[in-house]
PDB file as gemmi writes it, atoms N, CA and C in Angstrom:
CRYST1    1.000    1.000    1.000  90.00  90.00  90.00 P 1                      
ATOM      1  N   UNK A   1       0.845  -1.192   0.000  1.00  0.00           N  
ATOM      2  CA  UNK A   1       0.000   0.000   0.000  1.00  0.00           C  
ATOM      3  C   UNK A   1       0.886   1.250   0.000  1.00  0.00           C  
ATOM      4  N   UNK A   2       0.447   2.078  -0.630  1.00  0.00           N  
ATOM      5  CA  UNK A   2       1.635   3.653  -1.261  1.00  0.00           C  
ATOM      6  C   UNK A   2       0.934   4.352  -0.290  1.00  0.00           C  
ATOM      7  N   UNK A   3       1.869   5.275   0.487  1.00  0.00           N  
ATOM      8  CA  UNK A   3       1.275   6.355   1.146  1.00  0.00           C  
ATOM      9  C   UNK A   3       1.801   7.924   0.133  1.00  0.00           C  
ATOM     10  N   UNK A   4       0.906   8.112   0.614  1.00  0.00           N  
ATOM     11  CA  UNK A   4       0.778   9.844  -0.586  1.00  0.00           C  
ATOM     12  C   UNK A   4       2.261  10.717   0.794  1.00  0.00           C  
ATOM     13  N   UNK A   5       3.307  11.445  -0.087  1.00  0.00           N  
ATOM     14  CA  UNK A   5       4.274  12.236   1.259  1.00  0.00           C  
ATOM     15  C   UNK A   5       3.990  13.066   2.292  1.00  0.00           C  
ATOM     16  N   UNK A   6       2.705  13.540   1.462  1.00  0.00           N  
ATOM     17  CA  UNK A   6       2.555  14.775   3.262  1.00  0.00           C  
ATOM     18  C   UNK A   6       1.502  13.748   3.887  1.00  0.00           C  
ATOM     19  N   UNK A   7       0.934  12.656   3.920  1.00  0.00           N  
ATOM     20  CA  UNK A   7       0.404  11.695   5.053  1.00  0.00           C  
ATOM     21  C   UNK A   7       1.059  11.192   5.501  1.00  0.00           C  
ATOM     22  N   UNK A   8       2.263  10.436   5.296  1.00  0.00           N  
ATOM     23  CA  UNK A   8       3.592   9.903   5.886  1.00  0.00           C  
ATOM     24  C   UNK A   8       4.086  11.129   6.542  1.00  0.00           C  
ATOM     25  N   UNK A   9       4.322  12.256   6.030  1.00  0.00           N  
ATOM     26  CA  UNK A   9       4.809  13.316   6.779  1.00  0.00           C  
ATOM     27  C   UNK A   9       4.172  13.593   8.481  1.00  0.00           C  
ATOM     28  N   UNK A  10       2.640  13.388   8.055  1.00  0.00           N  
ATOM     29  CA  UNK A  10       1.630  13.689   9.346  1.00  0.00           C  
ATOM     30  C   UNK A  10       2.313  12.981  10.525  1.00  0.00           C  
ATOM     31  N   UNK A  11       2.074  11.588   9.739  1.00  0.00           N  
ATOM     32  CA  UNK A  11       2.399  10.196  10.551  1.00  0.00           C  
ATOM     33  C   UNK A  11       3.514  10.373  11.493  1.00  0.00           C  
ATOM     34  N   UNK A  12       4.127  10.659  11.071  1.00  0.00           N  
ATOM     35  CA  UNK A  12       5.826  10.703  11.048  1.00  0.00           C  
ATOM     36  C   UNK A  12       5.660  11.362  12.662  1.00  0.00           C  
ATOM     37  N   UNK A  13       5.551  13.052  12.258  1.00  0.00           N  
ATOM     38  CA  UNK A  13       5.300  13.313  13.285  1.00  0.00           C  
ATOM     39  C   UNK A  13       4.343  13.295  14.699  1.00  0.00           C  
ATOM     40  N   UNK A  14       3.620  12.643  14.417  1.00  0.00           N  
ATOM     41  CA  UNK A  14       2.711  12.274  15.295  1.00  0.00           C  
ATOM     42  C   UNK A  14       3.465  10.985  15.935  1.00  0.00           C  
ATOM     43  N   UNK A  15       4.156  10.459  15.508  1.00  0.00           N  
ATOM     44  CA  UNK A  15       4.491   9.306  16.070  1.00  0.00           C  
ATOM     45  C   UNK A  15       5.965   9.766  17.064  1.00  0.00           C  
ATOM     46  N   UNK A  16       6.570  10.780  16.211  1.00  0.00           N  
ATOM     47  CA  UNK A  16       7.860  10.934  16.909  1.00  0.00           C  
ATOM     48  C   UNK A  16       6.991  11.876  18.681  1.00  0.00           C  
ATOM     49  N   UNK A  17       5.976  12.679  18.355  1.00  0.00           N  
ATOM     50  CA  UNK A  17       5.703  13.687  19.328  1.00  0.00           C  
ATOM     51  C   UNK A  17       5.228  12.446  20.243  1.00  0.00           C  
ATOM     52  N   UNK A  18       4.190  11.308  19.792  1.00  0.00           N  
ATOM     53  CA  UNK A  18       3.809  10.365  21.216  1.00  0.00           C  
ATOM     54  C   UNK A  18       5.328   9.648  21.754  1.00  0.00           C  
ATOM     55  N   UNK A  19       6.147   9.691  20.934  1.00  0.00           N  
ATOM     56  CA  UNK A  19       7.478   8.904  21.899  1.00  0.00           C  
ATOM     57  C   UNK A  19       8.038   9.948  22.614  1.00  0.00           C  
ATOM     58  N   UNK A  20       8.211  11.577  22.252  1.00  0.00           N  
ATOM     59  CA  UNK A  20       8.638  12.411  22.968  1.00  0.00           C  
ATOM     60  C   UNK A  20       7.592  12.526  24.518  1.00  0.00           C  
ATOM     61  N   UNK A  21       6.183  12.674  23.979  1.00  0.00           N  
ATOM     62  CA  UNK A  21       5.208  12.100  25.299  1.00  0.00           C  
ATOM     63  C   UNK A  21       5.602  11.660  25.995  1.00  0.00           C  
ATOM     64  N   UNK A  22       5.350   9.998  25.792  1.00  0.00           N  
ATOM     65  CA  UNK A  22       5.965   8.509  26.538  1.00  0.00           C  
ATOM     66  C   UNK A  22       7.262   8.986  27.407  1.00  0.00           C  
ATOM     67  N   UNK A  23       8.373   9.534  26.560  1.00  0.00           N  
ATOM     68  CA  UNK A  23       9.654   9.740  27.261  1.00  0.00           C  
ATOM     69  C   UNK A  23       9.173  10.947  28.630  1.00  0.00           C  
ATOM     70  N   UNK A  24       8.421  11.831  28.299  1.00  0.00           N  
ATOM     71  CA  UNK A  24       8.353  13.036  29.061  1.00  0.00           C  
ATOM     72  C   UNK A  24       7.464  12.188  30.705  1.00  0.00           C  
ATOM     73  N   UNK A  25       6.505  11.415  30.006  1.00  0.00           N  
ATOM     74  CA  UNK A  25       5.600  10.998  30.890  1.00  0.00           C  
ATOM     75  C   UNK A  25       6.088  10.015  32.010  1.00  0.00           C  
ATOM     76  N   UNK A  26       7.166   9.178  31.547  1.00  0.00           N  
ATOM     77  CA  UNK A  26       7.865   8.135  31.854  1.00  0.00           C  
ATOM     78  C   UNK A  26       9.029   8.646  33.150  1.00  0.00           C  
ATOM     79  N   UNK A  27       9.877  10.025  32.352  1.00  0.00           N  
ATOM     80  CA  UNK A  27      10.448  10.445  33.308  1.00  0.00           C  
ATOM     81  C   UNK A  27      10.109  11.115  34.727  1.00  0.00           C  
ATOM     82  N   UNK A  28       8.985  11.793  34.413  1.00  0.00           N  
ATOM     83  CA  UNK A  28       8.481  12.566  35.084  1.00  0.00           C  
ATOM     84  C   UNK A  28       7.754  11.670  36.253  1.00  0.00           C  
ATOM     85  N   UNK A  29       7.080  10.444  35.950  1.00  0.00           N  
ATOM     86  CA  UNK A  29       7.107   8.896  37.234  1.00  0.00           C  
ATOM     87  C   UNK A  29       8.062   8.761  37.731  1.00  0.00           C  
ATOM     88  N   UNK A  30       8.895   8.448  37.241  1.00  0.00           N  
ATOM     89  CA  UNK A  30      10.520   7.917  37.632  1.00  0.00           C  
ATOM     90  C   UNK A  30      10.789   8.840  38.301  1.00  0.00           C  
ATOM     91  N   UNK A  31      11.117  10.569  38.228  1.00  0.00           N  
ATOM     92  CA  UNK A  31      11.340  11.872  38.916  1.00  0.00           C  
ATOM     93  C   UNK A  31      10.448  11.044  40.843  1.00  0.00           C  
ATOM     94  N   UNK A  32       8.779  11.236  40.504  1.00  0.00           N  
ATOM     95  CA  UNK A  32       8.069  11.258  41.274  1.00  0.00           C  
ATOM     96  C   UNK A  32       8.279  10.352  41.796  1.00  0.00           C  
ATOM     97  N   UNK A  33       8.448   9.010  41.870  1.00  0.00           N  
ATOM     98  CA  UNK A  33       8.280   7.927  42.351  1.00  0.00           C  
ATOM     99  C   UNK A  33       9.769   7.306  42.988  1.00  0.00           C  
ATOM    100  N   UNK A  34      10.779   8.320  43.211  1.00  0.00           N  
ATOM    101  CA  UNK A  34      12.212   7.804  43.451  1.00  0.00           C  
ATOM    102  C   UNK A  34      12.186   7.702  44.938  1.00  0.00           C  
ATOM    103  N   UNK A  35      11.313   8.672  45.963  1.00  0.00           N  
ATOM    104  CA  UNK A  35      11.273   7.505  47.015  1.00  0.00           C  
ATOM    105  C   UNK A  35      10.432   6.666  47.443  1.00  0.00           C  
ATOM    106  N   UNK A  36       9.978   6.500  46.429  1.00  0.00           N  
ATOM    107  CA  UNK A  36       8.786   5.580  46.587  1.00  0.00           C  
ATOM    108  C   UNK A  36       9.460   3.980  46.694  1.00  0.00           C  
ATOM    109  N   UNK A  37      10.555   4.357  45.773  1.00  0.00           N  
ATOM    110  CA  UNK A  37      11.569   2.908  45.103  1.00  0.00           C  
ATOM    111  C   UNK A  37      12.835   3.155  45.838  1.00  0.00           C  
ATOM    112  N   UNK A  38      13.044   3.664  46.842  1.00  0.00           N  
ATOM    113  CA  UNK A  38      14.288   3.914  47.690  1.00  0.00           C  
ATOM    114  C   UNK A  38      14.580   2.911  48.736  1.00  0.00           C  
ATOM    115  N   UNK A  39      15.160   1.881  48.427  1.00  0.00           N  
ATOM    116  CA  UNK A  39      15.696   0.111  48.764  1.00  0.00           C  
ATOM    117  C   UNK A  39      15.916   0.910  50.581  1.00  0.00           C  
ATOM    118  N   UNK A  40      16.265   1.672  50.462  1.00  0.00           N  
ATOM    119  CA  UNK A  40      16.636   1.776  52.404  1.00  0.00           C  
ATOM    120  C   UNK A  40      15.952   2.333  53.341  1.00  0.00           C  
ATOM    121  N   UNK A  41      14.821   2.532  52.905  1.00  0.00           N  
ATOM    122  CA  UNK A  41      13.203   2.651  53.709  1.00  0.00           C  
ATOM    123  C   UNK A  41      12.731   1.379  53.348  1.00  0.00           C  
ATOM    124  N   UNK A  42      12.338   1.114  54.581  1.00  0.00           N  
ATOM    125  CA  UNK A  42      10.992  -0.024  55.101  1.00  0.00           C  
ATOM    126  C   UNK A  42       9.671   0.508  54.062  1.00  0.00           C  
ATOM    127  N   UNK A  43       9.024  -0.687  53.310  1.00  0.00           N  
ATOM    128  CA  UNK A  43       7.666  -0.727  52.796  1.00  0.00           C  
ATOM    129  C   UNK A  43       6.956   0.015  53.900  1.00  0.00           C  
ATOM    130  N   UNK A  44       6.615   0.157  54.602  1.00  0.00           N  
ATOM    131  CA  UNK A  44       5.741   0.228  55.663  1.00  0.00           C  
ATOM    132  C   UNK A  44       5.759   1.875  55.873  1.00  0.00           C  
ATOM    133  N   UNK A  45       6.927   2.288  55.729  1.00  0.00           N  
ATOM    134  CA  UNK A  45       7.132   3.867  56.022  1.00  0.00           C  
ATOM    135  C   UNK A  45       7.149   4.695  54.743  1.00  0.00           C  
ATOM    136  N   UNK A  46       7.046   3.990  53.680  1.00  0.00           N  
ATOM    137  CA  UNK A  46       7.127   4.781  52.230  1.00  0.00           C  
ATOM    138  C   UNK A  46       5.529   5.437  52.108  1.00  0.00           C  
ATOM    139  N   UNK A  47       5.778   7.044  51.778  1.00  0.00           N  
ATOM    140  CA  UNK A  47       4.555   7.437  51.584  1.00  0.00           C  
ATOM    141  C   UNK A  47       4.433   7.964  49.770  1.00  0.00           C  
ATOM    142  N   UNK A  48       3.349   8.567  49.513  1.00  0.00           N  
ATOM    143  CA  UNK A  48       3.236   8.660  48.172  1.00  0.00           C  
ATOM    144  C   UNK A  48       3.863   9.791  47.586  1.00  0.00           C  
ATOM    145  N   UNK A  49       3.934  10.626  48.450  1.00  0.00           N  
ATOM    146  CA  UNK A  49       4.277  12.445  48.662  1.00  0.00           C  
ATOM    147  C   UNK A  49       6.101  12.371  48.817  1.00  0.00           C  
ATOM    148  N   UNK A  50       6.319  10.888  49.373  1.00  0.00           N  
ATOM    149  CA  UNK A  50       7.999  11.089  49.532  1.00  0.00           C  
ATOM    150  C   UNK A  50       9.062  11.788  51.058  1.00  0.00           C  
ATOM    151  N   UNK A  51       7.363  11.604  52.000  1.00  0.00           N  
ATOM    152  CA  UNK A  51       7.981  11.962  53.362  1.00  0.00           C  
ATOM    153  C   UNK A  51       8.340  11.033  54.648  1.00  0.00           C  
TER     154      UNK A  51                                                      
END                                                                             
């Protein structure tokens, strides 16, 4: 199947901007969630806020 260039063009970018998303969204958990995942606190004392 032939794609016409400025629909591949669309594509293109739409696809690169949801991986720039994904990356932004991904880090920004990882940012939030680092003491959530901090091995030298007890489960028991980990809060969501990071206090």
């Amino acid at each position: 199947m032939k794609i016409d260039p400025k629909s591949r063009a669309v594509t293109s970018f739409f696809m690169v901007a949801a991986v720039i998303v994904m990356l932004a969204l991904a880090w920004s958990v990882a940012r939030d969630n680092s003491a959530a995942t901090d091995p030298a606190k007890p489960a028991e004392t980990r809060t969501l806020n990071g206090e």
